[in-house]
C-alpha positions as a printed Julia matrix, in Angstrom:
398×3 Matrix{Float64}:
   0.0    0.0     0.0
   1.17   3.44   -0.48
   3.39   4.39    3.21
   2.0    7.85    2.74
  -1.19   6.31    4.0
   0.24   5.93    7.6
   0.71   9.81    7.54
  -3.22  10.5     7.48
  -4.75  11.16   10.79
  -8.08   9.61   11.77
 -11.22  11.55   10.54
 -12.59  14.22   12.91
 -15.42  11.92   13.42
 -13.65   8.99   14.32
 -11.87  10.78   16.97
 -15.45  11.66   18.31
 -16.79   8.02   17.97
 -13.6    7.17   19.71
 -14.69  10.13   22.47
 -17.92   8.86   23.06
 -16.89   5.0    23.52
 -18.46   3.86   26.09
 -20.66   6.68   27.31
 -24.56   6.25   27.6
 -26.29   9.2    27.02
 -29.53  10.06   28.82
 -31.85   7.42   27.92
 -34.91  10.0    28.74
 -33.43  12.34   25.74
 -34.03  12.24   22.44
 -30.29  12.5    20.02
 -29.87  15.77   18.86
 -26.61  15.93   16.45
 -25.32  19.02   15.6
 -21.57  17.58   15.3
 -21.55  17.36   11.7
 -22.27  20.33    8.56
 -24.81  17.75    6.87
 -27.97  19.91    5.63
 -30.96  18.15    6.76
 -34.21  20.65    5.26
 -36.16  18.99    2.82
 -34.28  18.24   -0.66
 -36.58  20.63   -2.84
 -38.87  18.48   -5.07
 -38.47  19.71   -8.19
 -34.57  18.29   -7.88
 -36.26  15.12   -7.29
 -37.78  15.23  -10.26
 -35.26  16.12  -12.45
 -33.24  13.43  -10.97
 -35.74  10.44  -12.26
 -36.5   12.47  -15.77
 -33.07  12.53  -15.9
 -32.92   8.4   -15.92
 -32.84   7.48  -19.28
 -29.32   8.74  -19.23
 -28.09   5.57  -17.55
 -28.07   3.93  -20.36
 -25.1    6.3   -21.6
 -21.67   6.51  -20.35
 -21.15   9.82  -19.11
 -17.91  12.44  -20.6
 -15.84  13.6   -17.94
 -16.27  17.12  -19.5
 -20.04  17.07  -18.41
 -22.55  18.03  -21.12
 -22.7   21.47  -22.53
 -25.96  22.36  -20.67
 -24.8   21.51  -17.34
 -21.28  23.6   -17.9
 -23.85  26.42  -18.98
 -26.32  26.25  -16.24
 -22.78  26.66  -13.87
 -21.32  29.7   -15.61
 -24.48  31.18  -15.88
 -25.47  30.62  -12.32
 -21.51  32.17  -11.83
 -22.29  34.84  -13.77
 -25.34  35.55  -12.02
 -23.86  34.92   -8.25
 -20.11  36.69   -9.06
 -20.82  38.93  -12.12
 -18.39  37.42  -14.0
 -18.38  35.78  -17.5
 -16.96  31.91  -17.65
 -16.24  29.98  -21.05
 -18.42  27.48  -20.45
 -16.16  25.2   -22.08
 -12.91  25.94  -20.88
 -13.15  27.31  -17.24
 -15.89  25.38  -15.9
 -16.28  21.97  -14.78
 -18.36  19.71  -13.45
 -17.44  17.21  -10.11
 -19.05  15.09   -7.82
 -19.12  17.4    -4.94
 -16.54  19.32   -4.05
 -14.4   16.99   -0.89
 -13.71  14.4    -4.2
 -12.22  17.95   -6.19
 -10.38  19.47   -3.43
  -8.5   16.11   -2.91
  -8.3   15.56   -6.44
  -6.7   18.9    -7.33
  -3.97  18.2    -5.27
  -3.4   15.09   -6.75
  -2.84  17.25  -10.33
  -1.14  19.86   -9.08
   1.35  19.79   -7.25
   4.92  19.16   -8.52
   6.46  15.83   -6.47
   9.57  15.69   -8.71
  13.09  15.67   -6.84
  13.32  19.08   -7.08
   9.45  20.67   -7.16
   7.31  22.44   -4.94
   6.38  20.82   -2.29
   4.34  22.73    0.39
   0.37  23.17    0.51
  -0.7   25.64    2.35
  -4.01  25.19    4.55
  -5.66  27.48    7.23
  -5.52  25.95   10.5
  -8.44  24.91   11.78
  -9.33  23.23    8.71
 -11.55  20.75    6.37
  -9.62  17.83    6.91
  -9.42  16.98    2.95
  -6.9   19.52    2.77
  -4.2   18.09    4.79
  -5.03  14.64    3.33
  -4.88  15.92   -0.01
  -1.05  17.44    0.49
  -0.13  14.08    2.46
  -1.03  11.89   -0.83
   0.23  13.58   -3.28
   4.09  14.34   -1.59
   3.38  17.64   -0.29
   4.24  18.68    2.81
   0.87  20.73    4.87
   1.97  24.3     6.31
  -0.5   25.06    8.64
  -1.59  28.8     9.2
  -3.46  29.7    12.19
  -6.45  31.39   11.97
  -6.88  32.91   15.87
  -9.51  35.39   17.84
  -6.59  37.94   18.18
  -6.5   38.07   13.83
  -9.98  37.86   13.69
  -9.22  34.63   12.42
  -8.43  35.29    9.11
  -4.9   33.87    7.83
  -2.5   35.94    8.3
   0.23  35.68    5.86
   3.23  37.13    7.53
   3.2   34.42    9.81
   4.74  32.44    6.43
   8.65  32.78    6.58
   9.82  34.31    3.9
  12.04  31.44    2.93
   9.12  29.17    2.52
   7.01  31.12   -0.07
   8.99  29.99   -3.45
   8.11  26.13   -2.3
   5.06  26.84   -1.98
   2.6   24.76   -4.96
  -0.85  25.16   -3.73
  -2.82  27.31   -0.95
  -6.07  26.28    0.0
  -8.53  29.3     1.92
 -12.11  28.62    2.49
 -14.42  31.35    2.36
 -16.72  31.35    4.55
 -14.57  29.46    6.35
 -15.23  26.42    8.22
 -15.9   25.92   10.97
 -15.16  30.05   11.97
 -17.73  31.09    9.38
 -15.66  34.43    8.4
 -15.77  36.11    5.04
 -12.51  36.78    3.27
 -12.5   40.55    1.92
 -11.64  42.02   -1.04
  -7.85  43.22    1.02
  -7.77  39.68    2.29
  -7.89  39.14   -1.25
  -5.45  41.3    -2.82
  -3.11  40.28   -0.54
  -3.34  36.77   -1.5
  -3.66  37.65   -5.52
  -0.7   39.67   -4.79
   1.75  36.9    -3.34
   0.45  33.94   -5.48
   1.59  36.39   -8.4
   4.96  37.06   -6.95
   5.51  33.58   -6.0
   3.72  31.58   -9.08
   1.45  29.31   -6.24
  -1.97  27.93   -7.02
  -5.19  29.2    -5.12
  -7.93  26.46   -4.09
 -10.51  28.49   -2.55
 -13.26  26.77   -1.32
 -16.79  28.14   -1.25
 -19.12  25.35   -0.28
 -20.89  27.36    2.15
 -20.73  30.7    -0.02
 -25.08  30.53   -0.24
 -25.38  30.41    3.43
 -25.82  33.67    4.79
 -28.3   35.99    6.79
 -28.71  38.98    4.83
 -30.6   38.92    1.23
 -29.31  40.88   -1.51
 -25.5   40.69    0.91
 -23.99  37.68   -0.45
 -20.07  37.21    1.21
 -17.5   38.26   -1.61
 -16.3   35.29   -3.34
 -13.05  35.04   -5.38
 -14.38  35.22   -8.68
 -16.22  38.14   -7.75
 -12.71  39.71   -5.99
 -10.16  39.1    -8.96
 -12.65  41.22  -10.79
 -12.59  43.42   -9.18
  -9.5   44.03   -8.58
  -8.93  43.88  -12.75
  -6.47  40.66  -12.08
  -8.09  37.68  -14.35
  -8.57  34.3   -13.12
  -4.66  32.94  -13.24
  -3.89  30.45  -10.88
  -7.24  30.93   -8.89
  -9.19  27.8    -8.86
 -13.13  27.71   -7.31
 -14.61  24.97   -5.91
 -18.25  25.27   -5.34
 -21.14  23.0    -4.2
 -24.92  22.54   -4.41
 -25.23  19.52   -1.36
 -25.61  22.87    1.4
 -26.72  25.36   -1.4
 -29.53  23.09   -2.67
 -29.92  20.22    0.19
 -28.77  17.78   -1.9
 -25.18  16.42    0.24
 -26.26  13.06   -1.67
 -26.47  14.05   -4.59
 -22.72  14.67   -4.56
 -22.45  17.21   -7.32
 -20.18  20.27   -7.25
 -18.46  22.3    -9.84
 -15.13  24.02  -10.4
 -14.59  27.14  -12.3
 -11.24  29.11  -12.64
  -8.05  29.84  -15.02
  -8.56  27.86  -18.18
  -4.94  26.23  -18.72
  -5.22  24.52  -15.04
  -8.37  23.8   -16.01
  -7.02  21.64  -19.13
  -4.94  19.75  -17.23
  -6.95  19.15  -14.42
  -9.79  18.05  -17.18
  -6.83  15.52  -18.55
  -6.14  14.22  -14.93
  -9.99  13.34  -14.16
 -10.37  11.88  -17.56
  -7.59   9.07  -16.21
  -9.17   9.36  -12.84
 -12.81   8.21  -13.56
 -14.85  11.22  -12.04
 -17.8   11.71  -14.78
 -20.91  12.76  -13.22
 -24.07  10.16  -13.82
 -26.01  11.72  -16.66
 -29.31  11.62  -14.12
 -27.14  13.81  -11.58
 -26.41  16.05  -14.17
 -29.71  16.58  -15.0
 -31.09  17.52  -11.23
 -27.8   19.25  -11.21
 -28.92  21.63  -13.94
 -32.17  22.23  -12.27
 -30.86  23.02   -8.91
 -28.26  25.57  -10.54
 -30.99  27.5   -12.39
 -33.37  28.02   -9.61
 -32.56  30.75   -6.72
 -35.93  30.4    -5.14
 -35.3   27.32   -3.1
 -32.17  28.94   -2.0
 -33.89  31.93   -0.6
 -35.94  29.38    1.23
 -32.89  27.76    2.6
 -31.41  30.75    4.11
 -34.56  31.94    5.42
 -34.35  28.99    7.52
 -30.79  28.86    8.55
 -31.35  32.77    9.7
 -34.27  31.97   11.54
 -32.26  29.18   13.28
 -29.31  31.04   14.31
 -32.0   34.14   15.42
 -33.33  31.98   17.78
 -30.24  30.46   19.54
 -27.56  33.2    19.41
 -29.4   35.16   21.92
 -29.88  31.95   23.91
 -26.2   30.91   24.27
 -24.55  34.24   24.18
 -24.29  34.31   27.95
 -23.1   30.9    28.46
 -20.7   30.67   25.6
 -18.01  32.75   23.74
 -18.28  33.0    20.35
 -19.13  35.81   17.36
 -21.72  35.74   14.86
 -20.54  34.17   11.77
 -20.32  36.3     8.48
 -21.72  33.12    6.93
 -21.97  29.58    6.93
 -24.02  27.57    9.24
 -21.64  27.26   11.99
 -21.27  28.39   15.68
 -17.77  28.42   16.88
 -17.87  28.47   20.07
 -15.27  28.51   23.34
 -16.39  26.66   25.96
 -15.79  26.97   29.33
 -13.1   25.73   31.35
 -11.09  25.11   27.84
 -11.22  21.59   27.48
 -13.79  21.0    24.29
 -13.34  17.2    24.01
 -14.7   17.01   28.07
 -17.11  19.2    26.94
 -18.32  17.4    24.19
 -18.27  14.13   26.38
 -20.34  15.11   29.02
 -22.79  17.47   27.07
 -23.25  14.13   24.94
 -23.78  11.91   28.41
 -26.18  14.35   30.08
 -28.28  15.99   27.52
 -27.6   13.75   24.4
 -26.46  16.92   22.13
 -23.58  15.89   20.16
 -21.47  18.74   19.47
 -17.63  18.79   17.62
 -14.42  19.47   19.99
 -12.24  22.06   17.62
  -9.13  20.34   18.72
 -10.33  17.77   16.55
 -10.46  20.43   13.12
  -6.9   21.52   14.07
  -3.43  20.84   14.09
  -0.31  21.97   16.6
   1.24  24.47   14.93
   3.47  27.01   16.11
   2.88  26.02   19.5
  -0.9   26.0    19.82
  -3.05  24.05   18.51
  -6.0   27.32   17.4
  -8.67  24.79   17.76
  -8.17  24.04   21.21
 -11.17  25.16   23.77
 -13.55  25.43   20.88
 -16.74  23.56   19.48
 -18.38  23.55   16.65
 -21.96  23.56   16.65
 -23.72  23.12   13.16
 -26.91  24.32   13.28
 -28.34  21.73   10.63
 -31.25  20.47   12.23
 -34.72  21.63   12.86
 -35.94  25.23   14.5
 -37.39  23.42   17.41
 -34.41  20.7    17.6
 -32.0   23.73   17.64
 -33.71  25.4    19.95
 -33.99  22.55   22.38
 -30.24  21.83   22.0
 -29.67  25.27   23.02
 -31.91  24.76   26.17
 -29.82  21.09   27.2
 -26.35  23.58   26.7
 -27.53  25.92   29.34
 -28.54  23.02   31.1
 -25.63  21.26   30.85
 -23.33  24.72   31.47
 -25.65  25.92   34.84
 -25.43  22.36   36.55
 -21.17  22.26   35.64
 -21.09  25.34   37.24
């Protein structure tokens, strides 16, 4: 098997199986499980729909390319969302959700050769793909910590200087999970700035890009930003999503848009990898891109949600409102997240994330350390009655 296997660490969720081993949770309480960012509204039913009109198609082997209506609905839906204009053939593909073409990319980009770039960089917490990504494909992960006193955005002078000309790749995520914060359009330049000077690739993530609480104020995204700023789309890669957009996570449909020669190659790459999209997914896929309505609806709900529990909580835990996203991160008290987890899961059932487990030690601290994350996925009233077990749980630990 390949050794660089033994390098991966165990998913974040394994680590919390591994947590709760052993515990019994209150029998009298019903599971609430806000531990992990799967959507759980109602998949809309026209999607449906499409899906099993979209049938027939089985009986066709699929091109990796996608067909030319699905690459259409995308960059129209990007021109639309970004105000940009995308050759639908050239800088826009399809992919089966975006985890399989973050980890992917990495796999066709970076340079392993004896003498090549060999660094991804990844903010710290983090989407554990990432780091796995680097790991198999011979890169070695520089982890930049994203912390309260930086507003936890990445600060880039903590790079050394020396390290910036191995540098192949840089993932961001924007909103960022699991903080939630919103790049801006500095945050931006800055990083258009040194991936110009230094010839790096940019992977920016934007799964969660359609969550937010304001309509008519979607968060800037990097398409969006680099015109903006008049820089074009070289080396800046977009991966996008419509499993939280759309409530569709099994659907597993996604799309990448960005600077066409990467694009090429990265096209040549999944051709030998065997990632073509089922013709029936492409065809709910094309629905789901040209309708906004449902995702209106959507964020409606998520900003209902966090409405409701914010003010709850914000006496009884530290945290900020997110720009975005559908995340609370959260500092817990005492500082130990994984106890806190543990017990909040053995006393009130309410399965929650320990940040330590989204992080890595790096320069001397591991950032998610004394955080949770709490993904507010479920129901108004399950949400709500989470936040009742956390004060609970918080007034009879203190």
């Amino acid at each position: 098997m390949n050794p660089r296997l033994d390098q991966l660490h165990p998913y974040p969720f394994q680590k919390l199986r591994e947590l709760f081993a052993g515990v019994t949770p209150n029998p009298d309480l019903s599971p609430i499980n806000l531990s992990i960012g799967e959507p759980r509204h109602p998949t809309p039913q026209f999607i449906k729909d499409a899906l099993v009109e979209g049938l027939g198609g089985l009986s066709n082997y699929p091109i990796t390319q996608g067909s030319d209506a699905l690459r259409e609905a995308i960059a129209a839906w990007a021109g639309r969302r970004y105000g940009v204009t995308l050759d639908p053939a050239t800088e826009v593909l399809p992919v089966n959700g975006s985890r399989e073409a973050l980890f992917a990319f990495a796999q066709a980009s970076v340079d392993s050769s004896r003498h090549g770039r060999r660094v991804v960089i990844s903010p710290n917490p983090f989407y554990q793909i990432y780091e796995g990504a680097a790991l198999l494909a011979g890169a070695r992960p520089f982890f930049l910590n994203t912390l309260p006193e930086n507003d936890f955005r990445m600060d880039w002078s903590r790079v050394p200087d020396d390290l910036w000309e191995q540098v192949n790749l840089v993932y961001v995520c924007s909103p960022g999970n699991p903080t939630g914060k919103v790049m801006s359009l500095d945050d931006w330049k800055q990083l258009f700035d040194l991936s110009d000077q230094h010839g790096f690739v940019i992977a920016a993530d934007e799964c969660y890009s359609e969550i937010y609480f304001e309509e008519g104020k979607p968060p800037l995204g990097a398409l969006t930003a680099a015109q903006q700023l008049g820089r074009g789309l070289k080396n800046l890669i977009v991966f996008n999503s419509l499993s939280k957009r759309s409530n569709v996570p099994g659907l597993r449909s996604g799309m990448v848009a960005g600077d066409a020669a990467i694009m090429k190659s990265f096209l040549l790459y999944r051709t030998y990898h065997g990632s073509a999209m089922s013709p029936a997914v492409q065809a709910a896929s094309i629905a789901a891109w040209n309708d906004e309505a449902h995702v209106i609806e959507n964020r409606r709900q998520y900003a209902e949600k966090f409405a409701a529990v914010m003010p709850m909580l914000k006496d009884a835990l530290q945290f900020d409102a997110p720009d975005a996203a559908f995340y609370l991160w959260a500092r817990v008290p005492g500082g130990d997240d994984a106890a806190f987890a543990r017990e909040l899961y053995r006393t009130q059932h309410v399965t929650v994330l320990p940040g330590s487990y989204l992080a890595r030690d790096a320069a001397n601290v591991n950032p998610g350390q004394g955080f949770v994350r709490i993904a507010l996925v479920d129901s108004l009233p399950a949400c709500i009655e989470a936040a009742k077990r956390m004060l609970s749980f918080m007034g009879e630990a203190a």
